[in-house]
N, C-alpha and C positions, 0 to 999 in steps of 0.2 A: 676764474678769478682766485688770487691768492689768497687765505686769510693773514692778514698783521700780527704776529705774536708779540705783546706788549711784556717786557721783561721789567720788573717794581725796582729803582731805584733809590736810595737814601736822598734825603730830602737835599743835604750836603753833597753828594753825588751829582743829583742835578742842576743844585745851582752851579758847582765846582765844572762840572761838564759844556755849562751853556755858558759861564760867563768865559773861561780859560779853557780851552781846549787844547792847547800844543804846549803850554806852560810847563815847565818843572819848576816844584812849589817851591825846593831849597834854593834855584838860583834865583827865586821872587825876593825870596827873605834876605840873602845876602846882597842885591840889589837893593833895596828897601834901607838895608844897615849903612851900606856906601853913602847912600843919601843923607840919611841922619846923621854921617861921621862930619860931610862937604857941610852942614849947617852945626858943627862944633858939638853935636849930641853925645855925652860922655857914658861909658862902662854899658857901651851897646852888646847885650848878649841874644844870641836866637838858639830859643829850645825847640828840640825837635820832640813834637808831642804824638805824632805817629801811633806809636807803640800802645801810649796811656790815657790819651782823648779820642772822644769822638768827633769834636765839635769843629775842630779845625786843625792842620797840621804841623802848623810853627806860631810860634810867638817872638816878634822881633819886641825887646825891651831896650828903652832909653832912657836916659835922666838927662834933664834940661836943668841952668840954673833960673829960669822964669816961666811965667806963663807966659810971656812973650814969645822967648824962646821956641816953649812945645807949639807953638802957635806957627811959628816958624816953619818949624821941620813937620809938623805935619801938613804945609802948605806944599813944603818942596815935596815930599813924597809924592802929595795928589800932582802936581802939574808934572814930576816924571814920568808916573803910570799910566797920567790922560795921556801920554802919545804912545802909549800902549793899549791905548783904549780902551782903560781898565778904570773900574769908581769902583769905592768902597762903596757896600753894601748901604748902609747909612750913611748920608754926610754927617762929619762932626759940626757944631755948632761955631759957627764965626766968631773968633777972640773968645775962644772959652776960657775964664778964667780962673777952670776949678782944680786946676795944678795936675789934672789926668785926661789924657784923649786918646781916642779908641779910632783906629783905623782900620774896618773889618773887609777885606778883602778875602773872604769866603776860607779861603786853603790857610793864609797868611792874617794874622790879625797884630797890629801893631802896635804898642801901650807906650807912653810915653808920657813920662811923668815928672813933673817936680821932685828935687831929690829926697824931700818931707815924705811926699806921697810914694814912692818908691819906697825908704824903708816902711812905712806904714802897712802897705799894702804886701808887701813880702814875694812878688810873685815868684820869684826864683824859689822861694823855702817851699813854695806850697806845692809847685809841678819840680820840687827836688829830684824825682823819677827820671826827670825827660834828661835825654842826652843833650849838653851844649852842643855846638855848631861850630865851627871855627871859624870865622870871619878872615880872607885870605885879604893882604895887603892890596891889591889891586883886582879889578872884574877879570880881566882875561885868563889870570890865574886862578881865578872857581871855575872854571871850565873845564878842568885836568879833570 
């Protein structure tokens, strides 16, 4: 009989490996961006955090003008990805009303914020490091 050689994985490895296994994370994130553009999601930018994080590999950032709004586009994102069969890690809280929601999809984590909370929180100044993304005008064309 053979012995199992058990190779230690990162905790982020693991979940990223068992929840998405054929996924590529940049066309998760520019998929995710599409979505929040189709619910009116304004100055959508995706850092690629690769290089300078551990924690996760892109950040798709929105500004909504309500909590309504973010309420919104973080509905449409989850019911696009359910038929991907894909949940954030946490659910966000139903009509959150605190002008920021977090979408943590393991590789992909999505902030979307009121435009207060947006400049408030600065996330672009603070991963300044990471390289933007370029968001292509339609899906077929981030394929190239």
């Amino acid at each position: 009989m053979q012995e199992k050689i058990n190779i230690p994985l990162t905790k982020k490895t693991q979940i990223s490996k068992a929840r998405y296994p054929t996924t590529d994370d940049k066309e998760l994130a520019i998929r995710i961006a599409h979505c929040a553009q189709e619910k009116k999601g304004e100055k959508i930018v995706i850092l690629d955090l690769r290089k300078i994080g551990g924690f996760c590999d892109f950040f798709v950032i929105v500004s909504a003008n309500s909590t309504r709004q973010i309420n919104a586009i973080a509905e449409a994102i989850q019911e696009k990805l359910i038929t991907e069969h894909r949940k954030p890690l946490v659910p966000p809280q139903p009509n959150d009303e605190s002008g920021w929601v977090v979408l943590d999809y393991a590789s992909v984590v999505v902030h979307i914020f009121t435009k207060q909370m947006r400049q408030f929180y600065a996330l672009e100044h603070l991963w300044s490091d990471a390289r933007r993304i370029r968001i292509p005008k339609s899906l077929s064309s981030s394929k190239s």
